[in-house]
C-alpha positions, 0 to 999 in steps of 0.5 A: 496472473491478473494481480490486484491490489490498492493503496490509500490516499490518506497522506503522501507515500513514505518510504515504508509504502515503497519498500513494503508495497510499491516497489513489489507492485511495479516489479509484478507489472512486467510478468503479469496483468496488473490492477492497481487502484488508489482506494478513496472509497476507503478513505472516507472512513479517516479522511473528512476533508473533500478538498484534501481528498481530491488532492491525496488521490492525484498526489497519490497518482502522480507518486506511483507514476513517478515510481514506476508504475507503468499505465501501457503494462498494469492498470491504474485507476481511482476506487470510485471511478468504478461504481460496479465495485459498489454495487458487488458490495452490497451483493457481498453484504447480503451473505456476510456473516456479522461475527465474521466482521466482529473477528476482522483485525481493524475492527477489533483494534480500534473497539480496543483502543476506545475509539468510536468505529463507524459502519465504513470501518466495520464493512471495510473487509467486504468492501475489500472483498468486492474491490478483489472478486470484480476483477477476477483477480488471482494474486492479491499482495499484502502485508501479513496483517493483511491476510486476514481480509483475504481469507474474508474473501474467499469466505464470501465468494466460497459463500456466494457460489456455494449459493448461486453456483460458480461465479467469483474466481477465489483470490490467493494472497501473496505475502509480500517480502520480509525484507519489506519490512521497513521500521520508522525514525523510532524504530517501530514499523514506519507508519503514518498512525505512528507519526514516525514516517520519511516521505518518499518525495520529502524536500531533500533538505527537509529530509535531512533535517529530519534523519539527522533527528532520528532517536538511536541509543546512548552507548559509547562511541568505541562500543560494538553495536549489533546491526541486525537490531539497529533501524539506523542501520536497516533504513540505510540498508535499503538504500546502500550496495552490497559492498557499502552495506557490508562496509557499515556492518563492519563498523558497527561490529567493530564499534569506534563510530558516531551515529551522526556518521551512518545518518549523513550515509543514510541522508546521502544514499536515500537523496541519490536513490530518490532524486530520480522519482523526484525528477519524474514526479516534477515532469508529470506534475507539469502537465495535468492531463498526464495523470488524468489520461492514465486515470481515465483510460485505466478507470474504462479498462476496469469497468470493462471487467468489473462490469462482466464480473457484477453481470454475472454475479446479479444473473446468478442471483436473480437480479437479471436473466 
């Protein structure tokens, strides 16, 4: 199956990206035809700043190689480094109904919130659209927030061939696990809107310092604590083994526990678990053509497909014969 999906480079990885996204991400690589690409095109709706733009996308890059992302099995490329991709957006915006874009989640929020949303925001579905239908892709995973834009998708390419006569594959989502689910150091879901993030390649020590600050509840020491409902103890999930998870679980059943205890296990599992990505992260980070070789080679495949994809779509509409 040709599997496509992006990230933002709008600050570095948090654990919440990994376990929600990512780890899935390099899991789909081995089984299918994988195109996974760093969106700086969307970006540029909150980020502002070039210098740290340019920066977020090779950080970005050098994350997911670090990861697991494999350049021989999936395809990894820069969102800009494909001008077709712009070019199918704007073929897409000639058919995109306004009232479609009105109802699209991330729109309605910020226009809820007060806060002042540009035409990039407003547009994003499309561009989302046009970032899916250029390479014929077929699984698209996302987050169940994320559906909706999916559904714009097939409503345009439905449009679009409806028009023009069969020209865009249409995309199914695949829903990315529950278990994905990963909340933050208040317990809502781990964000960096939220500000309540643990990044991924955080300096161990700051790391630490940072999960021993993790807010938890006041209840006694010697009382029962449900673990099901407990983001202490469902971030250490992601990390522990089965026995030592089900050990935990018995605590908390049991009571007579300090959360000071699970938050040194926590800090203890994740530096075991991440150390390995760091290490990687530190031999790619040493020589630059690394990242760039992967980008290059991985931005040429994508344009190969994306450039059959917008050929076709402009002969079907009367841009060339």
């Amino acid at each position: 199956m040709r599997v496509l999906s992006g990230i933002q480079p709008t600050g570095r990885f948090h654990w919440g990206n990994y376990f929600g996204a990512i780890k899935q991400y390099i899991e789909l690589q081995y089984d299918n035809d994988g195109f996974y690409f760093i969106a700086d095109l969307h970006a540029l709706t909150t980020v502002r700043d070039p210098k740290l733009l340019r920066e977020n996308v090779r950080d970005a890059a050098l994350d997911l190689l670090a990861l697991g992302l494999d350049p021989s099995r999936a395809t990894l490329f820069v969102q800009s480094h494909v001008p077709e991709v712009s070019e199918l957006y704007w073929l897409l915006m000639t058919g995109a109904p306004m009232g479609l874009l009105e109802r699209c989640v991330a729109f309605k929020d910020k226009a809820a919130r007060g806060i002042k949303a540009d035409a990039g925001l407003f547009t994003y579905p499309v561009l989302m659209a046009a970032d899916i239908l250029a390479y014929d892709s077929q699984w698209v995973p996302v987050g169940e927030d994320q559906i909706q834009h999916i559904e714009v998708c097939r409503d345009l390419a439905g449009s679009f061939n409806h028009h023009y006569g069969e020209t865009f594959v249409l995309p199914t989502a695949r829903v990315l696990q529950e278990t994905a689910k990963v909340p933050g150091t208040d317990g809502q879901k781990m964000s960096k809107s939220y500000d309540n993030t643990l990044a991924l390649f955080e300096e161990p020590k700051d790391l630490r310092k940072k999960i021993m600050r993790i807010s938890t509840d006041s209840r006694p020491m010697e009382d029962a604590k449900d673990p099901d409902n407990d983001h202490l103890y469902q971030l250490y999930s992601l990390f522990a083994t089965d026995e030592q998870r089900e050990e935990v679980r018995a605590m908390y059943l049991r009571g007579g526990f300090g959360y000071g205890e699970i938050k040194k296990r926590l800090a203890d599992a994740a530096d075991a678990f991440l150390n390995p990505f760091r290490m990687k992260r530190q031999e790619l980070a040493a020589d630059d053509r690394v990242v760039a070789n992967a980008l290059e080679s991985g931005a040429k495949r994508a344009r190969e497909v994306a450039s059959d994809v917008l050929r076709r779509a402009q002969s079907a509409c009367g841009l060339r014969s």
